[in-house]
Backbone as CSV, one residue per row, in Angstrom:
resi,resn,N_x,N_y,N_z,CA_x,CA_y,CA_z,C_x,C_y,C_z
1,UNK,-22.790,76.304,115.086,-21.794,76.388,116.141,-20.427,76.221,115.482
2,UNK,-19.829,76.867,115.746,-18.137,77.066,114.995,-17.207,76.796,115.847
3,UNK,-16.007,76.393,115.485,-14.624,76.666,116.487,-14.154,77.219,117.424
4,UNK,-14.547,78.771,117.295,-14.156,79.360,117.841,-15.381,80.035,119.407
5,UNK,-16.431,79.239,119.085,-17.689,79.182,119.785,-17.443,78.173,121.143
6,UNK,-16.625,77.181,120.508,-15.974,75.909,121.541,-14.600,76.471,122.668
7,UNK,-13.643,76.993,121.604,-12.586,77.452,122.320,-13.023,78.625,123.673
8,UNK,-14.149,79.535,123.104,-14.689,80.376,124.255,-15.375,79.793,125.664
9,UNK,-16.272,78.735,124.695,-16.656,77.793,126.062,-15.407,77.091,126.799
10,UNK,-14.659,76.849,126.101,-13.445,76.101,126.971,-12.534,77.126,127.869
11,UNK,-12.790,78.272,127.154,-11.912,79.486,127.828,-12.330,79.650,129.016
12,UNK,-13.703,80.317,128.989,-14.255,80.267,130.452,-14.539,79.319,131.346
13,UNK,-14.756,78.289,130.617,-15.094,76.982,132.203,-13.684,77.093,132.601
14,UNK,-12.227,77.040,131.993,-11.424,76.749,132.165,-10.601,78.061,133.716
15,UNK,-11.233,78.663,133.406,-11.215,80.336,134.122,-12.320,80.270,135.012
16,UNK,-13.749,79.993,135.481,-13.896,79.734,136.110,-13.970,78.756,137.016
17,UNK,-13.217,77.638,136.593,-12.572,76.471,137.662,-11.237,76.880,138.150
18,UNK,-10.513,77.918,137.486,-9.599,78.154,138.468,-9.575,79.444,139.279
19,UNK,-10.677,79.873,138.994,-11.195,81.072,139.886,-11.722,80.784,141.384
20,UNK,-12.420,78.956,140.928,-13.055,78.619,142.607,-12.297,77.783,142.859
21,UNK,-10.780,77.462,141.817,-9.768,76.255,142.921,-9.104,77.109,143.890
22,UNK,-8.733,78.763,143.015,-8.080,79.998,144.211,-9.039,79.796,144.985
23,UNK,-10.118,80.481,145.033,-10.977,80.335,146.610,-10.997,79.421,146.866
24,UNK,-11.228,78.366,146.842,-11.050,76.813,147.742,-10.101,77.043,148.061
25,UNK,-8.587,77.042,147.619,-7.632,77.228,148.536,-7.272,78.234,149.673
26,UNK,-7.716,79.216,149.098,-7.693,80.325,150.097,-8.564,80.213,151.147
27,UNK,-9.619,79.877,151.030,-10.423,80.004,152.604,-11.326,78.859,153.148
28,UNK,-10.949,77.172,151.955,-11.509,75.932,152.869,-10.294,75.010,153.253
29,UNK,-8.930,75.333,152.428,-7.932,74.787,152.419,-7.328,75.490,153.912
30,UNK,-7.096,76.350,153.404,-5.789,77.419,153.773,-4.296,77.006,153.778
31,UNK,-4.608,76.238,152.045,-3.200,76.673,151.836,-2.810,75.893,150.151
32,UNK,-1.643,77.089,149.777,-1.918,76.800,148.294,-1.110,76.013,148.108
33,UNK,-1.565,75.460,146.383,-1.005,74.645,145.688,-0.041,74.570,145.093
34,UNK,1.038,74.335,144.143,1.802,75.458,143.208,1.322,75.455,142.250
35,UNK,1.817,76.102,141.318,1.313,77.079,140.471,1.320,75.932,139.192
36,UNK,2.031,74.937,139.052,2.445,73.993,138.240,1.038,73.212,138.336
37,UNK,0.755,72.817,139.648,-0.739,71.704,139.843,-2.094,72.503,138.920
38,UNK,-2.167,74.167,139.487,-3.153,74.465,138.620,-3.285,74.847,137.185
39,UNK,-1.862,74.898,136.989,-1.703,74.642,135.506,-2.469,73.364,135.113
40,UNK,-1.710,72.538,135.327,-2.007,71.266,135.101,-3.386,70.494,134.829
41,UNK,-4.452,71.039,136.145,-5.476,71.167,136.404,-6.240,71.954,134.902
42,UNK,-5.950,72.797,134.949,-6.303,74.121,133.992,-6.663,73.359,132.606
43,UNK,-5.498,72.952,132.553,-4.887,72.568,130.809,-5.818,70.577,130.770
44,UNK,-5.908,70.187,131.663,-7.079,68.907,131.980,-8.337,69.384,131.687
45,UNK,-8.547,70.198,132.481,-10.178,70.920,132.672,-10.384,71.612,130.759
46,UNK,-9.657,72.112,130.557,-10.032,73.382,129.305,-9.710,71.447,127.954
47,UNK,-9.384,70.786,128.135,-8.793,70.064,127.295,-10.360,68.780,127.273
48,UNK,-10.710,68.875,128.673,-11.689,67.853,128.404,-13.393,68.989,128.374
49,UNK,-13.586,69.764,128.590,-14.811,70.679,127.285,-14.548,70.744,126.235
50,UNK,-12.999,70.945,125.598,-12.829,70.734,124.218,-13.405,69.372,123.395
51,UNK,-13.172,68.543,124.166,-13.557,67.416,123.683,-15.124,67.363,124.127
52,UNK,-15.751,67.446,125.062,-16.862,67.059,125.561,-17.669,67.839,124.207
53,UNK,-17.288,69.329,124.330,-18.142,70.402,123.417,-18.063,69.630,121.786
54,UNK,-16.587,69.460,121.205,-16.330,68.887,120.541,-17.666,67.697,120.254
55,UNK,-18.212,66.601,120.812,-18.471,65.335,120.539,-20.132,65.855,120.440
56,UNK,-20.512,66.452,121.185,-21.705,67.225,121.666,-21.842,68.130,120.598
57,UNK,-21.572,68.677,119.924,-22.291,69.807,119.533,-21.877,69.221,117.740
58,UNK,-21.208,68.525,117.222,-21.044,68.228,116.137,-21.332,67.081,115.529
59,UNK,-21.464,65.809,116.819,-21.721,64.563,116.218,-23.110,64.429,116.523
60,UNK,-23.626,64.689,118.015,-25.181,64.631,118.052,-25.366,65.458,117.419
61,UNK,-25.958,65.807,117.511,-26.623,67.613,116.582,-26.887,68.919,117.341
62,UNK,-27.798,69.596,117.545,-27.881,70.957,117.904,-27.794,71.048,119.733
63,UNK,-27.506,71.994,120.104,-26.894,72.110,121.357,-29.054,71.819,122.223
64,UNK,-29.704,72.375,121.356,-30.957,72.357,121.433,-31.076,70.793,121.985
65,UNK,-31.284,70.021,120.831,-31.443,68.428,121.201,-31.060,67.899,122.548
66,UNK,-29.332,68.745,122.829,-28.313,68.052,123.792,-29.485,68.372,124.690
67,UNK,-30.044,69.665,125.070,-30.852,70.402,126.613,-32.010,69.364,126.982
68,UNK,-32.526,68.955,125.608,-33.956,68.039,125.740,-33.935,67.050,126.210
69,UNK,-32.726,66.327,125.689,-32.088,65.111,126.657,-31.770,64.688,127.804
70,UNK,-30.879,65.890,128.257,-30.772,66.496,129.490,-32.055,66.796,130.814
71,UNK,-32.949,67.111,129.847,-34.439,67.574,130.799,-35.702,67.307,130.370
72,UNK,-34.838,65.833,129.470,-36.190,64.807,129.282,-37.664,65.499,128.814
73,UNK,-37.462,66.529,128.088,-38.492,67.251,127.426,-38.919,66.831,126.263
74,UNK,-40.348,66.617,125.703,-40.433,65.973,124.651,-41.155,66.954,123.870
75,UNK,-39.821,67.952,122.659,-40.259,69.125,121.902,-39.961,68.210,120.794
76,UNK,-40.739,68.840,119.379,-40.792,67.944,118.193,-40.494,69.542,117.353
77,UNK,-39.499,68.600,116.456,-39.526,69.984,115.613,-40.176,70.426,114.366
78,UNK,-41.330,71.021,114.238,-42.314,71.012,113.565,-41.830,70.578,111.909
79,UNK,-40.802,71.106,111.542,-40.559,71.275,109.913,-39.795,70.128,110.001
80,UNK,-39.899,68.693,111.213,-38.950,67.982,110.918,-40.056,66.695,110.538
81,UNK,-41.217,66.808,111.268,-42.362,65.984,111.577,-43.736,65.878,110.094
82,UNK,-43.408,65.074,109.713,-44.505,65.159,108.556,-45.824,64.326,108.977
83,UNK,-46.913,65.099,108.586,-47.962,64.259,108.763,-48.761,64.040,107.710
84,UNK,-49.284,62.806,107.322,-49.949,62.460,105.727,-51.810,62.819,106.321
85,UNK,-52.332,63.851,105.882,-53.921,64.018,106.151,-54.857,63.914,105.135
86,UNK,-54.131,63.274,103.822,-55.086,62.950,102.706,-55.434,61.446,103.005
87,UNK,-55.980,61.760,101.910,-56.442,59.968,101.932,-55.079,59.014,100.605
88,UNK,-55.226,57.825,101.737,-54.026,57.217,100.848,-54.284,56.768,99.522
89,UNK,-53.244,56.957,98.458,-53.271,57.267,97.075,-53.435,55.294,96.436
90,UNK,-52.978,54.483,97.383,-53.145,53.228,96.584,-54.371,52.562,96.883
């Protein structure tokens, strides 16, 4: 996972939260914000996946691990798991 893998994820959440703050305003509100708040909003939202993606995908390890955690699945990763089937040497 690279840099520029993060900035895309941040691009779009960041674009689609202000895709459903316009519709929320437009038709549960009815009535807008200025343009400054969803900036604001925008540049919060895209600033904290940077970091979230950031902490997640580089300090735990594989985005894989993050899902298992998430949905409490218990996958083992074969080439990580050693098993001794001889007989012990001492």
């Amino acid at each position: 996972m690279d840099i520029e893998t993060i900035f895309l994820l941040g691009f779009f959440t960041t674009a689609c939260f202000l895709i459903l703050q316009i519709i929320k305003m437009k038709y549960v509100d009815n009535e807008y914000k200025p343009l400054k708040e969803l900036v604001i909003d925008g540049v919060i939202v895209f600033t904290s996946t940077m970091i979230s993606a950031y902490g997640v995908l580089y300090m735990n390890g594989s985005f894989k691990d993050f899902m298992n955690v998430i949905t409490e699945s218990k996958t083992l990763d074969p080439a990580a798991a050693q098993v001794f089937t001889d007989t012990p040497g001492f």
